[in-house]
C-alpha positions as a Markdown table, in Angstrom:
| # | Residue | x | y | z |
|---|---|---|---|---|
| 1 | Unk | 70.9 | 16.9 | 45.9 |
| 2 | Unk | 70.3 | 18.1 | 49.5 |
| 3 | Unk | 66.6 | 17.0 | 49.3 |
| 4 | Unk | 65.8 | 20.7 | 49.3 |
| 5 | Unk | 62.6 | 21.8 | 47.9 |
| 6 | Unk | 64.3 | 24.4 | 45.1 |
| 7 | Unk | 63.5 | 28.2 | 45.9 |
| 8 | Unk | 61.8 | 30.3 | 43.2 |
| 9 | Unk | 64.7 | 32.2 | 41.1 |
| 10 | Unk | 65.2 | 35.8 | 42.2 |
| 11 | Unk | 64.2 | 37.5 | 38.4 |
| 12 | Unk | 60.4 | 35.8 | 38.7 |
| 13 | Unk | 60.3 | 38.0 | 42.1 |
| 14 | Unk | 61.3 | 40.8 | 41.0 |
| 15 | Unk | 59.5 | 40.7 | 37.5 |
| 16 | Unk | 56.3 | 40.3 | 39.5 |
| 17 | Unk | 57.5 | 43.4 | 42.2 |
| 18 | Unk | 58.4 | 45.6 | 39.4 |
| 19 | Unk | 56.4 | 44.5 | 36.5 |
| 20 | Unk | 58.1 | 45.7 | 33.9 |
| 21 | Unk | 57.9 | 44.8 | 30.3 |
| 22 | Unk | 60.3 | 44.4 | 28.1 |
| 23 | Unk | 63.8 | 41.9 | 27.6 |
| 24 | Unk | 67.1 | 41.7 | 28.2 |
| 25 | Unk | 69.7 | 42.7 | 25.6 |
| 26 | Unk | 72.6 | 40.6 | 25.4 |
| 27 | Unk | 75.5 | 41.7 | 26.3 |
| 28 | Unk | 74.2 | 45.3 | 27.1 |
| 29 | Unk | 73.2 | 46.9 | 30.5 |
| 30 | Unk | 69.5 | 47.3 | 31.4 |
| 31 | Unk | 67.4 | 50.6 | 31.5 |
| 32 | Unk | 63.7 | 51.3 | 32.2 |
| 33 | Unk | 61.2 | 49.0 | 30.5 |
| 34 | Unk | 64.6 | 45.8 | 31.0 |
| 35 | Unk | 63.9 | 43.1 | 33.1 |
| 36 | Unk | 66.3 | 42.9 | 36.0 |
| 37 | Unk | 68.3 | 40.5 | 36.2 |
| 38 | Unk | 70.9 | 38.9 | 39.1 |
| 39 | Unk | 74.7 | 39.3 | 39.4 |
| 40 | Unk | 75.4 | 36.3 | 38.4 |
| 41 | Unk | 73.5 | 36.8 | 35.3 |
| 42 | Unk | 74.6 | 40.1 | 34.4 |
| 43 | Unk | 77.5 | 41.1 | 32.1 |
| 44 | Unk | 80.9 | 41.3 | 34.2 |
| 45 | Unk | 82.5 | 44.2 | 31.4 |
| 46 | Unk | 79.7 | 46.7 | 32.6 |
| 47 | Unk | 79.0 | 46.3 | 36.3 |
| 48 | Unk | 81.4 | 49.1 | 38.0 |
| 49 | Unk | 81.5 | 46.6 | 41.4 |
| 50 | Unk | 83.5 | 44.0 | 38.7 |
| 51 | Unk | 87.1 | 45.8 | 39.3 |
| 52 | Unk | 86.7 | 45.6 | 43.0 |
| 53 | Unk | 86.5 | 43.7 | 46.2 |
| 54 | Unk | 83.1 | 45.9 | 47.3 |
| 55 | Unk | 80.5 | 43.3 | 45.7 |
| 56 | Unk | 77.2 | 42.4 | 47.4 |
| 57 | Unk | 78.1 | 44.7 | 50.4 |
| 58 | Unk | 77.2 | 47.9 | 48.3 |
| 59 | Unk | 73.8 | 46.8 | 48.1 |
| 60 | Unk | 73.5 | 48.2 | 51.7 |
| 61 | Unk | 75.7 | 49.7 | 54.8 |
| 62 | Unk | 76.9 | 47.8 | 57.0 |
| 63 | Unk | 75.3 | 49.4 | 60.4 |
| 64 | Unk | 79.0 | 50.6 | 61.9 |
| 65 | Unk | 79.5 | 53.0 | 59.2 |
| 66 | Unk | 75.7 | 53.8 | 58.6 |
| 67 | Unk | 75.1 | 57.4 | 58.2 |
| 68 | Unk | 71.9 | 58.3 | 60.3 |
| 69 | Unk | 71.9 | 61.9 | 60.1 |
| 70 | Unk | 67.6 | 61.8 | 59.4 |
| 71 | Unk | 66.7 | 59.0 | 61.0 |
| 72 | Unk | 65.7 | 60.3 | 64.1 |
| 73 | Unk | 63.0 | 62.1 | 61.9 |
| 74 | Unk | 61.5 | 58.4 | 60.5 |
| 75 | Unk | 58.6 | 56.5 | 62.1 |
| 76 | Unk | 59.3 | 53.8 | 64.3 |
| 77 | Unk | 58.1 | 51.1 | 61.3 |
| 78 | Unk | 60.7 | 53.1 | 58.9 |
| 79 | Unk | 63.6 | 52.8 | 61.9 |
| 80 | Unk | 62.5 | 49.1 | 62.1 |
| 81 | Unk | 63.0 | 48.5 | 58.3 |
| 82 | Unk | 66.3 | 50.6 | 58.2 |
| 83 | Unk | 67.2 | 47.8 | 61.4 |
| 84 | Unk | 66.3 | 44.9 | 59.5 |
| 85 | Unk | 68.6 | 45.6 | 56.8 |
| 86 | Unk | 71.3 | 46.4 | 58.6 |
| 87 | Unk | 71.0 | 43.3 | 60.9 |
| 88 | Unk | 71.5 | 41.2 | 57.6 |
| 89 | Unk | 74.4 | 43.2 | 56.5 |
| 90 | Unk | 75.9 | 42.6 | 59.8 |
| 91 | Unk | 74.9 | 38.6 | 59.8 |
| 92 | Unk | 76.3 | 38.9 | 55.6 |
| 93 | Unk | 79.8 | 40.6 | 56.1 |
| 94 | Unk | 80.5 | 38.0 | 59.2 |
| 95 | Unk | 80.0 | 35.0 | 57.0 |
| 96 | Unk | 81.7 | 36.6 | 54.1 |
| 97 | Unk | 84.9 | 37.3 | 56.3 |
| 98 | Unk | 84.6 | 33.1 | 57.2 |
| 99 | Unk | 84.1 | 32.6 | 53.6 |
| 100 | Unk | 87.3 | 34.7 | 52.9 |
| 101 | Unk | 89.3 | 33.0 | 55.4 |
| 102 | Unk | 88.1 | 29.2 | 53.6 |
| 103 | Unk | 89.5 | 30.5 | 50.4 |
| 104 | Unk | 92.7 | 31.3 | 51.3 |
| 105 | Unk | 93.7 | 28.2 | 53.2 |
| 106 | Unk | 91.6 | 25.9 | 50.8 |
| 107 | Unk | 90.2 | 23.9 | 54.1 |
| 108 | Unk | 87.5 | 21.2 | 53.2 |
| 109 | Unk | 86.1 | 20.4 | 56.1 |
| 110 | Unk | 83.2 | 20.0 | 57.7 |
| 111 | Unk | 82.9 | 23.3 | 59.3 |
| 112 | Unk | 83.7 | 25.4 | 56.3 |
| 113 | Unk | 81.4 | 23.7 | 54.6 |
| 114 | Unk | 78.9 | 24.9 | 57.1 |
| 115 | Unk | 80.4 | 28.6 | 56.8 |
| 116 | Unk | 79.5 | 28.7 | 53.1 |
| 117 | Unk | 76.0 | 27.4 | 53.4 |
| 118 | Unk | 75.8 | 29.9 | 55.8 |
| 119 | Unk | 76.8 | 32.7 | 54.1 |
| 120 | Unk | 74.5 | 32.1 | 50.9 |
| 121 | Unk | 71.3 | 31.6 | 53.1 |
| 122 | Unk | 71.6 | 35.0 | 54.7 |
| 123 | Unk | 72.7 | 36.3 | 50.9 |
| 124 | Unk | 69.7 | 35.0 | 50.1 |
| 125 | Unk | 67.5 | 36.6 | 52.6 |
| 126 | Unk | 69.2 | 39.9 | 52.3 |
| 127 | Unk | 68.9 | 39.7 | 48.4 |
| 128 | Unk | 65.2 | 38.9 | 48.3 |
| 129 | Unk | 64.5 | 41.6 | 51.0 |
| 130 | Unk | 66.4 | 44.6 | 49.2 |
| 131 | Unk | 64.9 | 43.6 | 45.8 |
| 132 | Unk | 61.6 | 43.6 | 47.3 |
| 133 | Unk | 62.1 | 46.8 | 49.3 |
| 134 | Unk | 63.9 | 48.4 | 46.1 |
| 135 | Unk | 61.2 | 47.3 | 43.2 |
| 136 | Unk | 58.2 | 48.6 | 45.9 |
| 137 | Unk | 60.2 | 51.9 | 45.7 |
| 138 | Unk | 60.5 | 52.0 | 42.3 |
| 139 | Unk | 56.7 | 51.0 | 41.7 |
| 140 | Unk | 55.6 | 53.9 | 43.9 |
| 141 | Unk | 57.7 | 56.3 | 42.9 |
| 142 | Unk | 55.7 | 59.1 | 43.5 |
| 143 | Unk | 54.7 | 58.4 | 47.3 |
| 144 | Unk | 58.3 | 57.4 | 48.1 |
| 145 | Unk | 59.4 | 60.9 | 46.7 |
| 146 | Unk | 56.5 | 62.9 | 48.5 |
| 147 | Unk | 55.6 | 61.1 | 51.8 |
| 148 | Unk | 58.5 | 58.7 | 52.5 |
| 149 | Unk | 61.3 | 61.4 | 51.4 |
| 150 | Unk | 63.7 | 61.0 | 54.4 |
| 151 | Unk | 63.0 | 57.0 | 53.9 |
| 152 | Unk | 64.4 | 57.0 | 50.7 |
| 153 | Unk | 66.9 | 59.7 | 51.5 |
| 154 | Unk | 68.4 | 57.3 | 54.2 |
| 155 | Unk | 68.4 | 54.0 | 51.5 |
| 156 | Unk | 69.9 | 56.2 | 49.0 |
| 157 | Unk | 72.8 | 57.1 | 51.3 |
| 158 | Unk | 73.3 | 53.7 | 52.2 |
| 159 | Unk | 73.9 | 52.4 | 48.3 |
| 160 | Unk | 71.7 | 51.9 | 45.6 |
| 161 | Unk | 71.8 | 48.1 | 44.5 |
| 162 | Unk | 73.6 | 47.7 | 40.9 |
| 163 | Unk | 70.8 | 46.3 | 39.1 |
| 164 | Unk | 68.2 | 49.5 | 40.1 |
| 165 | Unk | 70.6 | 52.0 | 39.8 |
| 166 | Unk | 69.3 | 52.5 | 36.0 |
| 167 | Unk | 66.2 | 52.5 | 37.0 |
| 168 | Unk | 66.6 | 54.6 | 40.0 |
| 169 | Unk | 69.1 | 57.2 | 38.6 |
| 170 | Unk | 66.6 | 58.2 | 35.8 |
| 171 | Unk | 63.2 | 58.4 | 38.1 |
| 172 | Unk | 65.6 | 60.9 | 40.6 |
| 173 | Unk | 66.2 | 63.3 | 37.7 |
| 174 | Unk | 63.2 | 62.6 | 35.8 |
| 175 | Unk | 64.6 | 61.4 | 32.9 |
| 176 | Unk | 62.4 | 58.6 | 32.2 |
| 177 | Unk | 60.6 | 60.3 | 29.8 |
| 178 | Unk | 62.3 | 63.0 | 27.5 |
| 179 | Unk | 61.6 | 64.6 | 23.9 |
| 180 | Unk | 65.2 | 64.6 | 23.3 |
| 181 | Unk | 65.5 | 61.0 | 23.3 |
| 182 | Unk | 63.0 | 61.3 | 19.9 |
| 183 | Unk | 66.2 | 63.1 | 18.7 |
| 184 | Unk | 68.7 | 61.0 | 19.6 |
| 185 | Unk | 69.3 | 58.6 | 16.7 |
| 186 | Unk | 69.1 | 61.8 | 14.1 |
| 187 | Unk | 71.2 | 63.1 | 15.9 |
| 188 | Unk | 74.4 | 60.2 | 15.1 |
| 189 | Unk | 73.8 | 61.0 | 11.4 |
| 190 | Unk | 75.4 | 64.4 | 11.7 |
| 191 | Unk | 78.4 | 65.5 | 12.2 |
| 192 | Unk | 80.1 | 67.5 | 15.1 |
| 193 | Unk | 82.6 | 70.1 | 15.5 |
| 194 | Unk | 84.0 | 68.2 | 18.4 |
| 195 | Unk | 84.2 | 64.5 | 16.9 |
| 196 | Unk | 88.0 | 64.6 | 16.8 |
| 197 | Unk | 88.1 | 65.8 | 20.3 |
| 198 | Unk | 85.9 | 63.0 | 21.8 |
| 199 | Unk | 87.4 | 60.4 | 19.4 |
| 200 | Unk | 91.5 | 61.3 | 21.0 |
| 201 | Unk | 90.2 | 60.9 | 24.6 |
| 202 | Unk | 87.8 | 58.4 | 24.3 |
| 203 | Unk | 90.8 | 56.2 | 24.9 |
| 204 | Unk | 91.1 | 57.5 | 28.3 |
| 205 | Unk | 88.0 | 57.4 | 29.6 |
| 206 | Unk | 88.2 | 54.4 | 32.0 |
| 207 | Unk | 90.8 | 52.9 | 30.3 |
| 208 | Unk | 91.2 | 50.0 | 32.6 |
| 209 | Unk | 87.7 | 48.8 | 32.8 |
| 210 | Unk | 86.8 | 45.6 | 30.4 |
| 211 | Unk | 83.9 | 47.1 | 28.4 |
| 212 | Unk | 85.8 | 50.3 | 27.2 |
| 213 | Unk | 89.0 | 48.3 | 26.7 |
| 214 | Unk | 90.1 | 48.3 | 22.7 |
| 215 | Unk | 89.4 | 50.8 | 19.6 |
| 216 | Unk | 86.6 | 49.2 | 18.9 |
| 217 | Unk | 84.9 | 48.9 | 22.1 |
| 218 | Unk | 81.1 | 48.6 | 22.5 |
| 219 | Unk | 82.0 | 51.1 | 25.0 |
| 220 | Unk | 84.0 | 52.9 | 23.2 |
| 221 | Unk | 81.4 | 53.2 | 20.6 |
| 222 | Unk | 78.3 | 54.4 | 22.6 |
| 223 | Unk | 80.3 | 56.6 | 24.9 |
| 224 | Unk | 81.4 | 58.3 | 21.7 |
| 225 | Unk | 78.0 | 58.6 | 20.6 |
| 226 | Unk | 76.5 | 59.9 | 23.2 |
| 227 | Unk | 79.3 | 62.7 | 23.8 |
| 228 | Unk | 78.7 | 63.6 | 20.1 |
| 229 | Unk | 75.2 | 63.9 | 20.2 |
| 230 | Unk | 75.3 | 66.3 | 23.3 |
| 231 | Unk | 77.9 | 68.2 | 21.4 |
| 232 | Unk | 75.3 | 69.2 | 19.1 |
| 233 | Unk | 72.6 | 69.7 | 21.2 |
| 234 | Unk | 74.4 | 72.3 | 23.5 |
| 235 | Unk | 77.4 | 73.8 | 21.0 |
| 236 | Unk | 77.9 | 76.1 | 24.0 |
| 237 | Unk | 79.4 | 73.4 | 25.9 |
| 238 | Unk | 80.1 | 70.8 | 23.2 |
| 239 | Unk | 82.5 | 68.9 | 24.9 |
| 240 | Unk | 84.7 | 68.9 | 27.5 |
| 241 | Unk | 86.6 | 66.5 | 28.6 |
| 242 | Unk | 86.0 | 65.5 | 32.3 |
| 243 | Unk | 82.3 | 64.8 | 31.5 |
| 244 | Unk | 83.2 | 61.8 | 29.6 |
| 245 | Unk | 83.4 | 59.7 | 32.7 |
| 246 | Unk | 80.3 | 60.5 | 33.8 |
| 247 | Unk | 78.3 | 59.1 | 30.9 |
| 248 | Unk | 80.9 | 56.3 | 30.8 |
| 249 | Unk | 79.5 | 55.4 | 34.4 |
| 250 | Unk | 76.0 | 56.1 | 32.9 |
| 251 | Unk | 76.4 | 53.9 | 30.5 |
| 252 | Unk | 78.1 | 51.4 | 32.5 |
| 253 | Unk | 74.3 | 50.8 | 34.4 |
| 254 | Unk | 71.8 | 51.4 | 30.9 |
| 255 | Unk | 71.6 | 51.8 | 26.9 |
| 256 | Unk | 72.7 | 54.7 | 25.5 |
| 257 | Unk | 70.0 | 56.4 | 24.9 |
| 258 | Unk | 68.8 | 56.5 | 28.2 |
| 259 | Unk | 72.6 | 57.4 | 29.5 |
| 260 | Unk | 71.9 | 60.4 | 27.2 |
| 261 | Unk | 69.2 | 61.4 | 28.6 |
| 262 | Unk | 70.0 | 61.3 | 32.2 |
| 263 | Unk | 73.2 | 62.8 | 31.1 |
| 264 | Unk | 71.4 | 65.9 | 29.6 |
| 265 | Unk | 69.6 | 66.7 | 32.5 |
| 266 | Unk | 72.1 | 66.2 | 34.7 |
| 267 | Unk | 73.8 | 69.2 | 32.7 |
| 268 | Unk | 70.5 | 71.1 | 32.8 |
| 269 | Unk | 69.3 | 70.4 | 36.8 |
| 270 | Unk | 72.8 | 69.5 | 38.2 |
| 271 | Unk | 75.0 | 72.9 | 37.8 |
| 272 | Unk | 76.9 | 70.2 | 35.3 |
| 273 | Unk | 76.1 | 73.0 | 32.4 |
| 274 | Unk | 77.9 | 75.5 | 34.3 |
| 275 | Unk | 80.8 | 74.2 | 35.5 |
| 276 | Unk | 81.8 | 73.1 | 31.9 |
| 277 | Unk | 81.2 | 75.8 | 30.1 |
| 278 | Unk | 84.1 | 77.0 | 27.9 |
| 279 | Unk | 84.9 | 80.0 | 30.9 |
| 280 | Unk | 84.8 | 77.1 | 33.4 |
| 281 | Unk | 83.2 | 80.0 | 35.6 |
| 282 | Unk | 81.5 | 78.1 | 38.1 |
| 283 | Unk | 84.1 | 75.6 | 39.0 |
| 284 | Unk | 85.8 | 78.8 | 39.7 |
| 285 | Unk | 83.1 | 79.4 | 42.0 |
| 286 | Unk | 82.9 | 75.9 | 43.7 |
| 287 | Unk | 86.5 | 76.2 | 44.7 |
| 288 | Unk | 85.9 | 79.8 | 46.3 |
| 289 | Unk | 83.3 | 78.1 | 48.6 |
| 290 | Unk | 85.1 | 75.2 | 49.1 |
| 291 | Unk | 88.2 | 77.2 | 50.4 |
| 292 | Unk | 86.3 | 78.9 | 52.5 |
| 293 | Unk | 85.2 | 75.6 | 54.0 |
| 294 | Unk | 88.8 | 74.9 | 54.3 |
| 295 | Unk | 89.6 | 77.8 | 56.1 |
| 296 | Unk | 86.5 | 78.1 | 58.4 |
| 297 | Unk | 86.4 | 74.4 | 59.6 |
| 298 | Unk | 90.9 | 73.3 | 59.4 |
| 299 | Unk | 92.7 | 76.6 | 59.7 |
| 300 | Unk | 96.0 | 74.7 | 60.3 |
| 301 | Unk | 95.8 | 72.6 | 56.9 |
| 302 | Unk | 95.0 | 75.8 | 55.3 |
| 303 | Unk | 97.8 | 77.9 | 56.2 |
| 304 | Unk | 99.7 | 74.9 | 55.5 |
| 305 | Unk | 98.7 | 74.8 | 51.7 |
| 306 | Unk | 99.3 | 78.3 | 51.5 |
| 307 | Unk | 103.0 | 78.1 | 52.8 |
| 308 | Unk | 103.4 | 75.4 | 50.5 |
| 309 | Unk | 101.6 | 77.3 | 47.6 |
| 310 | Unk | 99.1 | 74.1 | 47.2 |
| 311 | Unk | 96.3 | 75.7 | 45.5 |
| 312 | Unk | 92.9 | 73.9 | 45.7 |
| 313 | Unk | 92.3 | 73.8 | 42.4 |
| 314 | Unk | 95.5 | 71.5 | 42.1 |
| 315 | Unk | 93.5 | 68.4 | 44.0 |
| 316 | Unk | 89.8 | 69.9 | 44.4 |
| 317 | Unk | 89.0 | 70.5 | 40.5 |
| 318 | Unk | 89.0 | 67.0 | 39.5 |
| 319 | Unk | 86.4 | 66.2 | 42.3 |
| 320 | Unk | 84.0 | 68.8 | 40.8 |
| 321 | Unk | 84.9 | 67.7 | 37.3 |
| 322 | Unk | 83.9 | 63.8 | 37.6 |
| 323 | Unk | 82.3 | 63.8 | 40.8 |
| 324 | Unk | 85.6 | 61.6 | 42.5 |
| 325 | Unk | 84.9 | 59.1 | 39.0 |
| 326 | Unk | 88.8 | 59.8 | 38.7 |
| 327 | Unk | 89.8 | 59.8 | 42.4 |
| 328 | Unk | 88.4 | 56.7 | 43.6 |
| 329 | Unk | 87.6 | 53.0 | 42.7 |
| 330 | Unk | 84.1 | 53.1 | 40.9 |
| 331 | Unk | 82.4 | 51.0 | 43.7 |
| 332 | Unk | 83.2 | 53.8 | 45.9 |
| 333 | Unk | 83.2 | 56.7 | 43.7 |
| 334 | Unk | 79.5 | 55.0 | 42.6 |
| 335 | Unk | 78.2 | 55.7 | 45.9 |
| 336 | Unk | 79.0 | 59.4 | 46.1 |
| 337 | Unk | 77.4 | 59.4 | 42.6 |
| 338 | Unk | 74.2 | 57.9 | 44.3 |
| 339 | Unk | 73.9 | 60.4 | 46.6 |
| 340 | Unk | 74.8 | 63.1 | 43.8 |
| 341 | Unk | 71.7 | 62.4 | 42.3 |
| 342 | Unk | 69.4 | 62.6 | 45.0 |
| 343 | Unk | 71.4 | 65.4 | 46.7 |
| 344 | Unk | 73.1 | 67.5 | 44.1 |
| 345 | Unk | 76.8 | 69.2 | 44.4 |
| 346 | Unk | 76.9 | 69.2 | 47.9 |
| 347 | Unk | 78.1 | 65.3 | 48.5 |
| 348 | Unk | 81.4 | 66.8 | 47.0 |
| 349 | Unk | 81.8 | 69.2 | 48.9 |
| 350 | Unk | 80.7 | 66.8 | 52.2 |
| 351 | Unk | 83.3 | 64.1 | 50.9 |
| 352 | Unk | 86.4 | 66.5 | 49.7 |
| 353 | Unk | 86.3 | 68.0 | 53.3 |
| 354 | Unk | 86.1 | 64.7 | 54.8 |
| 355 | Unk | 89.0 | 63.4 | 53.5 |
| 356 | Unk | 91.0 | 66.9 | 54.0 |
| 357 | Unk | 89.7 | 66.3 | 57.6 |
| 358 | Unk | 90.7 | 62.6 | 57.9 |
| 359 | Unk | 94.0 | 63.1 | 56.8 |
| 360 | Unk | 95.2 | 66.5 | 58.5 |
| 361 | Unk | 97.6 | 65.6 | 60.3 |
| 362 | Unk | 99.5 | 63.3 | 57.8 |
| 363 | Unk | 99.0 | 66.6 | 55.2 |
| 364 | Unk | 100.6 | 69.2 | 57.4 |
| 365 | Unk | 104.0 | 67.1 | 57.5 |
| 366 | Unk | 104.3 | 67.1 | 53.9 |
| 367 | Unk | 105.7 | 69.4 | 51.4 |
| 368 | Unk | 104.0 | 70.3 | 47.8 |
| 369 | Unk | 105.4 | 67.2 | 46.4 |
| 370 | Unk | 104.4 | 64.5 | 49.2 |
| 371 | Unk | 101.4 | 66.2 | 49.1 |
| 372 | Unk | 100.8 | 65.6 | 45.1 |
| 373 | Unk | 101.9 | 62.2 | 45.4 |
| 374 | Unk | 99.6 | 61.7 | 48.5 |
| 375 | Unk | 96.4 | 62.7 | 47.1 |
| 376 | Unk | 97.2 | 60.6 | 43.7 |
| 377 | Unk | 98.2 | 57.1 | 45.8 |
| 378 | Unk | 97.0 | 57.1 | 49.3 |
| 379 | Unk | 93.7 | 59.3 | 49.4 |
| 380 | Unk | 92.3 | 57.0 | 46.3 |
| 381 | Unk | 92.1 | 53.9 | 48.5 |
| 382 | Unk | 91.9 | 54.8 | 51.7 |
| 383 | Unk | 87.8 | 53.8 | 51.9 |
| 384 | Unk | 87.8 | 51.0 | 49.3 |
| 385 | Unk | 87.2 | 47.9 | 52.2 |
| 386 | Unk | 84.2 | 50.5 | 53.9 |
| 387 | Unk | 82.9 | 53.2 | 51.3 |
| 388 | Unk | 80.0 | 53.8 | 54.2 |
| 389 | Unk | 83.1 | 55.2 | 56.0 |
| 390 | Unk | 83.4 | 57.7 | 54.1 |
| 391 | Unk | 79.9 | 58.8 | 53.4 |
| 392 | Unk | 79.6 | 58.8 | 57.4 |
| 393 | Unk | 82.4 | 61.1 | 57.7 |
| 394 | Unk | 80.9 | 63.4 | 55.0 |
| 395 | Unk | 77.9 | 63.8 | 56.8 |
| 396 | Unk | 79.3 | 64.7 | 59.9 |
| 397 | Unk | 81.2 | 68.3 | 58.0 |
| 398 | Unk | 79.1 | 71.3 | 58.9 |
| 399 | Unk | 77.4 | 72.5 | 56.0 |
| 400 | Unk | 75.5 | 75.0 | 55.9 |
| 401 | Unk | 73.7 | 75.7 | 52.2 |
| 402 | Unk | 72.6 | 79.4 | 52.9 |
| 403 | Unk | 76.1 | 80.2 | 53.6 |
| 404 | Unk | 77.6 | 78.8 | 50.8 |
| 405 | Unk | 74.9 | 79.9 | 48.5 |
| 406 | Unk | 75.7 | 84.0 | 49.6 |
């Protein structure tokens, strides 16, 4: 209406970056081998940005909460790319903040108008840029992972965007392409030890979010199968209960056969195995290092838990257990999970002593019971406007992985 000559919709981009074969399933998230498609195209019930205010920003940082501990190792082209990006996130969360500001005094005039066209012609360059960058990435997998590592390392940090974190998340543990997803359907046709187990917490496992609402959930359904089918593959572990929110997120982002898949080697490469096996032995072990960071690096809040008798495993196990699924809101808790994958354990230990550290002071004044009630309502939200916050903060706690490895 404009007179505009009409730009070229974003899936016939990214079909040609990526190339992939395949079709979208109704209703169902994508995996490798699904053609991508946009936010406004995918299903609301699985996208874990749909039951928050993070949206489009998560695609990447905004450059005031950037983390940037590598990127004095990148090449001047890799600093200018990283620079790009974050330019448009800049230009992207001013308009959206003008955008905001329309919508809540319903103003029609002239200016707003301007505002909002604004605002969608930088989405749209910053959009068509990250799905290009991302579907290069993901069509030379191999060189990203061996000559562009502290590249992708940086981009990872900075948030995966929703529609390649199916893709992404299996290439990272290599679990693109399994034997045991051959097994998987045979698999549903026995019968588990633990199936009365999953099937009483099933119920639980996000119980807020739209697609594992109701008893007879599509969630519901394939988050059941897939718990039962790794009960029978490792009937050392069958099932415990945290892990359920993990392959819930799984399967918020792909099928369930490929959430299974990722999900067993996450349990293989991950230390997941470990930590919940029936002794529960090393979370044991991840709370003994992670009290020593406590008591190396904020003495004072660590005799304060101990006058108080606030053991770490009261607020810390959960955070090994789910990876922070159960702590924060999934766009946040999503990009600790992003950095999981490429990183491994540590991000939780970067993250739990980032928030000790960020809210020290407020701690010491409490007793055991403020303190309870301050990690259950306060802590969860503190980071939900700026998740990159957080993940800056984590990667400024000293760490040192020889150390905690002895």
């Amino acid at each position: 209406c404009c007179g505009e000559e009409e730009k070229p919709r974003r899936p016939h981009l990214v079909m040609l970056v990526l190339g992939f074969p395949g079709e979208t399933l109704p209703g169902k998230p994508h995996g490798v081998g699904a053609v991508l498609v946009p936010t406004a195209m995918a299903s609301p019930a699985v996208s874990p940005d749909s039951s928050s205010h993070e949206g489009l920003s998560s695609v990447n940082s905004a450059p005031a909460c950037s983390p940037t501990s590598d990127s004095e190792n990148l090449s001047p082209d890799e600093l200018e790319l990283l620079a790009k990006l974050e330019e448009q996130n800049r230009l992207l969360e001013a308009d959206s903040k003008s955008m905001r500001s329309m919508n809540g005094s319903r103003r029609n005039s002239g200016s707003s108008l301007v505002s909002s066209s604004s605002a969608s012609s930088n989405l749209s360059h910053l959009e068509e840029d990250t799905w290009i960058l991302w579907g290069r990435i993901v069509n030379e997998w191999e060189e990203w992972r061996k000559k562009k590592e502290k590249l992708l390392k940086e981009l990872i940090r900075k948030g995966i965007p929703h529609h390649f974190r199916a893709i992404v998340w299996q290439l990272l543990c290599s679990a693109t392409d399994m034997p045991v997803k051959n097994q998987y359907s045979e698999l549903l046709k026995m019968s588990s030890p633990c199936e009365k187990l999953i099937r009483r917490d099933i119920a639980r496992t996000y119980p807020e979010h739209e697609f594992f609402k109701g008893q007879d959930s599509l969630g519901q359904e394939v988050l059941f199968n897939v718990m039962k089918a790794y009960s029978l593959v490792d009937r050392e572990v069958g099932y415990c209960q945290g892990s359920a929110f993990i392959v819930g997120l799984l399967l918020m982002q792909m099928p369930e056969e490929e959430a299974f898949c990722v999900f067993v080697r996450l349990m293989q490469e991950y230390r997941l195995r470990e930590l919940f096996k029936p002794s529960m032995a090393e979370l044991g072990l991840c709370i003994y290092q992670f009290e020593y960071l406590l008591q190396e690096q904020l003495p004072e809040l660590n005799i304060h838990f101990r006058s108080q008798s606030f053991l770490t495993s009261m607020y810390a196990s959960s955070w090994f257990l789910t990876l922070f699924l159960t702590t924060f809101p999934l766009p946040v808790a999503t990009r600790v999970f992003d950095i999981f994958m490429y990183e491994g354990l540590e991000i939780v230990f970067r993250v739990g002593m980032a928030l000790l550290q960020f809210n020290q002071a407020e701690l010491i004044q409490l007793d055991m019971e403020g303190m309870s009630q301050f990690f259950q309502k306060v802590i969860p939200h503190q980071f939900d406007s700026c998740p990159d916050k957080l993940i800056l903060k984590a990667f400024q706690v000293k760490y040192n992985p020889k150390k905690m490895k002895r």
